[in-house]
N, C-alpha and C positions, 0 to 999 in steps of 0.2 A: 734227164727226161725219163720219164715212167716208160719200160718198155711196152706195156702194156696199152695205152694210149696215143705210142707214136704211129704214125702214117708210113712208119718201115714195116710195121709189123703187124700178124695176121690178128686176129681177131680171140682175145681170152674169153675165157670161161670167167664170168665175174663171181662166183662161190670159190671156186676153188686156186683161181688167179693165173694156173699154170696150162691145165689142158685147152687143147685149140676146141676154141667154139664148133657146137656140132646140131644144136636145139634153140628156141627162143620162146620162153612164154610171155607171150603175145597180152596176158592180163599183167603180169606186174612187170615187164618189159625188161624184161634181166636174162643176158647171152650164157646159154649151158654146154657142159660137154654132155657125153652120153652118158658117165657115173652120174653125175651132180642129178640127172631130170628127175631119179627114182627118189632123191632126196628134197627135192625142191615139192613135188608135189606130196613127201608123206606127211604133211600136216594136215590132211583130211580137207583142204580148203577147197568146195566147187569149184569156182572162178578160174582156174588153173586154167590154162588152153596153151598148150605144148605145140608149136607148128617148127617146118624147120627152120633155118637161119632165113635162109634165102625168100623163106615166105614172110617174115619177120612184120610187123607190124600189118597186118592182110584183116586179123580178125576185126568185125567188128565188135564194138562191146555197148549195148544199150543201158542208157540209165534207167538205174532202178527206181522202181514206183512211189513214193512218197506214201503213199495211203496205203500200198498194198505188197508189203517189203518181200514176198517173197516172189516177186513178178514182176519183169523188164519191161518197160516203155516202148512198145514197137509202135503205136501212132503216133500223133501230133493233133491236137483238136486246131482245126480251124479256124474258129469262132476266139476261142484263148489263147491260142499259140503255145499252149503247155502240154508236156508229153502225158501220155496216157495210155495205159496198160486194158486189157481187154475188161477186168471189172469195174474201171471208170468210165468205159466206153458206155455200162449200163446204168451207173449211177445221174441219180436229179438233176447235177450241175451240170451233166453234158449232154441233156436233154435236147434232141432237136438238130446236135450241132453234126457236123461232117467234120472226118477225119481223112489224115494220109499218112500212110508209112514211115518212117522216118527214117526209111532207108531211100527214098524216092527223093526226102530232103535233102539227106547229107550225100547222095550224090550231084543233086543240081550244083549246092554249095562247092562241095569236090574240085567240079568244073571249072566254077566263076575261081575260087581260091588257084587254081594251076593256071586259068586265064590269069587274074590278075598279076599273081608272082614272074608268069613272063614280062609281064607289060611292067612291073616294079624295076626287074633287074634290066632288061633291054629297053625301055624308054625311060624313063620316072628317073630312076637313081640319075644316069648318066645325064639327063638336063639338068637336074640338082646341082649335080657335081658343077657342071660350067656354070650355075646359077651364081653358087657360093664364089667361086674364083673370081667370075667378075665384079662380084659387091667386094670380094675381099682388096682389090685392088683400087676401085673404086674408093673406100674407105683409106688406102692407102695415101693415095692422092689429095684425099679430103683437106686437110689443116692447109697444104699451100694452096689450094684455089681460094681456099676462101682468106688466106692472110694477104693473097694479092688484092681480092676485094674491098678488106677493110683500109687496108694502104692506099688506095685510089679514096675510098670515101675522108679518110682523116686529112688527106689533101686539101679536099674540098669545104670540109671543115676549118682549113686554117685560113682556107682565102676568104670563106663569110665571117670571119673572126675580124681581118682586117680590114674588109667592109663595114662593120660593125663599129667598129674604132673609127675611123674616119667618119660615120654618121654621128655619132657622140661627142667628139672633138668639136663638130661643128657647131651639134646643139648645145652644146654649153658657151661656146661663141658667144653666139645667138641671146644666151641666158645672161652673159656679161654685160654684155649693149644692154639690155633690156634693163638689168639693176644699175646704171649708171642714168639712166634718164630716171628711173625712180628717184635716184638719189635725188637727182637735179632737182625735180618738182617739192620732193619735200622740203629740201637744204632753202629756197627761193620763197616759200610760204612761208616757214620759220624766221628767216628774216624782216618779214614783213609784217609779224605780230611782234617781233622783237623791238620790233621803231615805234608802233602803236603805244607799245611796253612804255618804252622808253618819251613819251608822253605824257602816259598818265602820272607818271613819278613826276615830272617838271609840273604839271597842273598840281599835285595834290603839294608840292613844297609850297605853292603858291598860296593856293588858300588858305595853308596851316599860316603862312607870315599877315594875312589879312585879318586870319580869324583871331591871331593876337595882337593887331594892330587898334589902337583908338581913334586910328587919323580916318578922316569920314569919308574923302575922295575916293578913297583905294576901295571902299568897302561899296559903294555906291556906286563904281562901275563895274561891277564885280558882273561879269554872265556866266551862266553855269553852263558847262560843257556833260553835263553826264546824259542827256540824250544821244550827244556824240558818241560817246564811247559804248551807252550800254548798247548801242547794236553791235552784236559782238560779228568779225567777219565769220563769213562762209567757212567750215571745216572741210580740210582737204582730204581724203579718203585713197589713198591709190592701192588696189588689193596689187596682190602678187598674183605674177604669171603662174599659171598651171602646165603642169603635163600632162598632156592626155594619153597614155599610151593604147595600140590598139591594140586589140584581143588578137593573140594568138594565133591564127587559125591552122591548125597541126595539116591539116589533106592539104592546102593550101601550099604549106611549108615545105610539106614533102614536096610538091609537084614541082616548085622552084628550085629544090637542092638538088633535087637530082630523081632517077627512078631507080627502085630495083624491079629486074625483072622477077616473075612467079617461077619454083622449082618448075621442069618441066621434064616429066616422067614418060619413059616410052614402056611398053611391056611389049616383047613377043609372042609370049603364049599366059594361057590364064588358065589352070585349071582347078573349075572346085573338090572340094572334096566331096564324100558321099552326103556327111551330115553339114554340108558348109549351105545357109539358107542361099534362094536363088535371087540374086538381085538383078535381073537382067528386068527389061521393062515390063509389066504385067498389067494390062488394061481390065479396067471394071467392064463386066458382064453386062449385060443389059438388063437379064434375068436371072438374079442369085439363082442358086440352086440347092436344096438340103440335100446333105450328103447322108447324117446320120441322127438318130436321136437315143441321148442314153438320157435313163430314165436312174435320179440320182437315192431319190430315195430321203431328201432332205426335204424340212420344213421351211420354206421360205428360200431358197435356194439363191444365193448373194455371192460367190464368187468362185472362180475357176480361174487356172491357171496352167499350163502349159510346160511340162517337164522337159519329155523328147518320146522319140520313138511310137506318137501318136496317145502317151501317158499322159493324164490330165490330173492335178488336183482339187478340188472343190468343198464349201462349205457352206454351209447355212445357218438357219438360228438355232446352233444346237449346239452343246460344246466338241460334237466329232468331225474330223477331216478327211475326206476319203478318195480313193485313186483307185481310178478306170480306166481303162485301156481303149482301145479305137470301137473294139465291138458290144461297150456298154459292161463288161464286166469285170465285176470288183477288183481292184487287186490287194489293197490294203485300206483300212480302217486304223485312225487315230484318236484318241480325247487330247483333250489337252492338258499340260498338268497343274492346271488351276481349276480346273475343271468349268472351267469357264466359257461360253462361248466366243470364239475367235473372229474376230471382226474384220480381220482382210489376212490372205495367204499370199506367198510370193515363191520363188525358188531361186537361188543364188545360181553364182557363175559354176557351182559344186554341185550344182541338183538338189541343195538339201534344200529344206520343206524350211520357210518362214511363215510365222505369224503373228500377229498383233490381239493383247487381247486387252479393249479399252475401259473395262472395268480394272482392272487393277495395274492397267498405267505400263505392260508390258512387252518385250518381241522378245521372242524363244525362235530359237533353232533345234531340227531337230534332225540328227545328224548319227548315222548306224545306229538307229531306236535312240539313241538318248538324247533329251533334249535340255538343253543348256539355255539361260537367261542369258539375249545380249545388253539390252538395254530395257532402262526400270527410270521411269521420269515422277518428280513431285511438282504438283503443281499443273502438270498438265496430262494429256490424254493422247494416246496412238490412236491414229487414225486407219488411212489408208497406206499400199505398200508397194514400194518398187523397188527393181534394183537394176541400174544404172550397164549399161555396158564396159564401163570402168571398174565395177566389182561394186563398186557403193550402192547405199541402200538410200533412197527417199523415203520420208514418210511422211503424210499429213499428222497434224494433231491441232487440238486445240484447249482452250485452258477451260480449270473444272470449273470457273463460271461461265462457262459455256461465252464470253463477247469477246475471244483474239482466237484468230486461227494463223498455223503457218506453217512451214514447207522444211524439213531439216535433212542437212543430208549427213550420213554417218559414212564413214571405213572403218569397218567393224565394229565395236562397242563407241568410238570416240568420234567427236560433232565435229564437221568440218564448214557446215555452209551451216546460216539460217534466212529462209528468206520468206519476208511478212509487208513490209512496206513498200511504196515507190517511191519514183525519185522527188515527189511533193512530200512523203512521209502519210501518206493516205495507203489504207490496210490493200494489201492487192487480195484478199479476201475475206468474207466475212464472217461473223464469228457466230450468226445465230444457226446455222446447221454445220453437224458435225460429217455430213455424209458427204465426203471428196475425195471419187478416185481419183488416182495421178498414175504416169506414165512418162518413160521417157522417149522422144522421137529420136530419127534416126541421124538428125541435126545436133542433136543434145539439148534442144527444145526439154522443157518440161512442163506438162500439159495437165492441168487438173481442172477434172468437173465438179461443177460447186451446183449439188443439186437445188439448194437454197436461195442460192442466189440466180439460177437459173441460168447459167453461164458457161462457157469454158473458158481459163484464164490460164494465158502460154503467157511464159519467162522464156527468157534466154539462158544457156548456163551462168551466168554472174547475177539471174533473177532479179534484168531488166525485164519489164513487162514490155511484150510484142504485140500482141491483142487480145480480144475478148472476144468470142461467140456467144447471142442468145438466143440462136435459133433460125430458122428458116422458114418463111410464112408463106401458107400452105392450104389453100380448099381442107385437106383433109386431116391437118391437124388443127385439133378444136381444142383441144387443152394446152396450158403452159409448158413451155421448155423447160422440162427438171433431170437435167442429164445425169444417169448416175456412172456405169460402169465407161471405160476410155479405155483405147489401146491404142498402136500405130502398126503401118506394116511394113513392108521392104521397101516401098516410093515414099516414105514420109507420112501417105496418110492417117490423119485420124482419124478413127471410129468413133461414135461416141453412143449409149443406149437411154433413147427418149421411149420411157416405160411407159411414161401414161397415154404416149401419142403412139405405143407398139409399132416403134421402128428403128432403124441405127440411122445415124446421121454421118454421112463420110464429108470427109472438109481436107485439101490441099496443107500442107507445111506452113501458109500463109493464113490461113481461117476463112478460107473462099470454099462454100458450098459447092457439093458434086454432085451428091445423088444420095434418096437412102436407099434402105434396105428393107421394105416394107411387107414384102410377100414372106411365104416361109409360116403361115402362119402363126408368125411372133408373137409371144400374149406378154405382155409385162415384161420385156428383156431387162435384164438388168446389170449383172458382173459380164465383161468383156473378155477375149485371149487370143491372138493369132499363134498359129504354128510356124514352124519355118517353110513351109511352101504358101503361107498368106489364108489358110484357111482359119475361117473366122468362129470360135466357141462363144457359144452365146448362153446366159442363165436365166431363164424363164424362173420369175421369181417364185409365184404362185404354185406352179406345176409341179418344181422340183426336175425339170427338163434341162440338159445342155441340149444345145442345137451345133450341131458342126455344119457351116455353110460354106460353098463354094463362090465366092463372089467377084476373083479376077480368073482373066486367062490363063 
């Protein structure tokens, strides 16, 4: 063991390895004697701050200015949340805003972090620990509870086996009689043409010895029989029995063979985390409420999406993609590298940025600045984007003559689902508009609005169709249902944004109307995005507006 390092021994000098620690510079955190300090610090470097051992890590050290490199960060802008030195305090971009110390921060923080790390090692760890033992034993257990199960079920299986055999035994009985009286009927009709038969031979010998006779008697009493015989008898027909078997019915089956009972899980305690969304039950408002409006700065303003930490991304009809924070300001700006405009945005289970760009048939990722092609389709067109809780990506597209649309789901570059028909083989959507957000619920529902068709059309995960929505009739909607932007939120609900009637529509997991969202002075809503507390980002298409609304409890 290094003696240096061990928990026997005092505390070295890490320059010179042997003398007992006596100083600590607190900037680049390396233990001195009293020789080594006059050497550590003769490289001319400010930063230095020499305190003693015992004060050891005490100094604070602020980040330096980005803009203004020869000056420390002692605020924090409010409005940004980005440190800031006393000559960005004067500058254009932090015009307006209010600041605080960043020493006022990093002591709240201080606090919460020495709070927390008690409650880590004195509660948190120690239910962990029993958490793990008891799954770990649990799983221990596992294989023989359940092979006693299967054991009891294959029993039961053997005794319907032998039921099964004795109904079949029987009906083939059954089938035996049944071909034995066939037999009969046929074997009994046969004979009886056989006799008929065996007439017409005896008539026809006869008249051949007439027809070469010259004596006159014979020919002169001659009657002809062929009226007799040309009635020919009735034909006897006896089909074959059938089996009819009856359909299957699987619930039915179950119910007779037996039941299993559902897992049945208890929890003790349940705690979320900071960034875990909150799914406890959250009732719709009576009266949304706007919380916030950023003002994006795009033409036609078409979709936003939802990072973390209150970060949005957003596009329009333009080829840039841009990211704002809670209080409307910028943080990043992107093109795309087609330069193309990008037709729907997403963000993966990674946070990185996807996009669709339906001119040239693409989705890019773009992922620490560099953005990478996932998928490149011929023949048809990227639509709209989602990405699944499972990590997989949905996307609408449809084909470049514009009359098939459908629903593909990918894991990572490679097709795993496609789903376009029903179980008639009729399109579960149509092909003459290309404009269908989709979304996935929290069922695994997958929910896309077909502005074209006026609709909302939910699948099940194996994209059986569940239902359709077209709308909600309404005094004060005077125009058609043309839903564009969809989302859901922590209870299932869906949102859906009916622009031209300037309102959201919420609707139940089932497609049962709730209520919309009509105040807020909505003008054209159009791309959709909850947050994980259920707050609703709305895209005022025209304006270039997100609207962030408060719409449950």
């Amino acid at each position: 063991m290094d003696p240096r390092t061990s928990a026997q021994d005092v505390h070295r000098c890490d320059h010179c390895e042997t003398a007992i620690v006596h100083s600590y510079c607190d900037f680049c955190h390396v233990n001195l004697c009293k020789p080594c300090v006059v050497d550590h610090i003769s490289d001319g470097y400010d930063k230095h701050k020499i305190v003693p051992f015992q004060e050891r890590r005490s100094t604070l050290i602020y980040p330096n200015c980005g803009k203004h490199p020869q000056k420390n960060c002692e605020l924090q802008c409010r409005e940004c949340s980005s440190f800031v030195c006393s000559s960005c305090m004067a500058s254009d971009q932090h015009k307006g805003h209010s600041f605080v110390e960043v020493t006022e921060v990093y002591k709240t923080k201080k606090d919460i972090i020495e709070k927390d790390t008690k409650e880590y090692e004195k509660l948190i760890s120690p239910k962990y620990e029993q958490i793990v033992l008891d799954l770990e034993n649990q799983l221990a257990n596992l294989d023989g509870g359940y092979e006693k199960l299967t054991t009891t079920m294959s029993k039961q299986g053997e005794q319907w086996h032998k039921e099964i055999d004795i109904v079949i035994n029987k009906m083939k009985t059954e089938i035996s009689e049944i071909k034995d009286k066939h037999r009969d009927i046929l074997q009994k009709h046969l004979d009886e043409i056989k006799q008929i038969q065996s007439l017409i031979k005896q008539t026809l010998l006869a008249i051949k010895e007439i027809k070469n006779s010259t004596e006159l008697a014979p020919t002169i009493k001659y009657s002809s029989k062929i009226r007799d015989f040309s009635k020919l008898p009735p034909k006897v027909k006896v089909s074959l029995p059938t089996f009819i078997p009856k359909p299957i019915e699987r619930e039915k089956l179950y119910s007779l063979f037996g039941q299993i009972t559902p897992l049945s899980t208890a929890t003790k305690e349940n705690v979320l985390s900071p960034n875990q969304p909150n799914a406890s039950v959250r009732e719709l408002l009576d009266e949304p409420e706007l919380v916030a409006t950023i003002q994006t700065g795009h033409k036609d303003l078409r979709c936003v999406t939802y990072i973390n930490d209150d970060k949005i991304w957003t596009s329009g009809w333009n080829n840039e993609i841009k990211c704002f924070n809670a209080y409307g300001s910028l943080q990043q700006t992107i093109v795309t590298k087609s330069g193309e405009m990008p037709y729907d945005i997403a963000v993966d289970v990674d946070r990185d940025l996807l996009y669709s760009v339906r001119t040239v048939g693409t989705v890019s990722k773009l992922k620490n600045g560099q953005t990478e092609e996932l998928i490149r389709l011929q023949g048809w067109r990227p639509g709209n984007l989602c990405v699944t809780s499972t990590g997989d990506l949905l996307t609408t597209m449809f084909s470049d003559d514009y009359t098939q649309s459908k629903v593909v789901r990918y894991s990572g570059s490679t097709e795993k689902q496609t789903i376009q028909f029903d179980d008639e083989g009729k399109p579960l959507y149509s092909g003459k508009s290309y404009t269908k957000f989709i979304t996935e619920n929290r069922n695994h529902d997958i929910c896309v609005a077909e502005c074209g068709a006026g609709a909302v059309v939910v699948v099940n995960l194996d994209g059986k169709l569940r239902w359709r929505y077209t709308g909600h009739p309404s005094d004060a909607k005077i125009k058609p249902f043309k839903p564009r932007g969809i989302t859901t939120d922590s209870q299932s609900r869906i949102l859906t944004a009916d622009g031209d009637n300037h309102c959201i529509h919420i609707l139940d997991q089932n497609g049962q109307f709730l209520c919309d969202i009509d105040n807020c002075d909505l003008e054209y809503p159009y791309g959709l995005c909850v947050d994980n507390n259920d707050n609703l980002f709305v895209c005022e298409y025209h304006k270039g507006y997100v609207k962030k609304i408060k719409y449950v409890n």
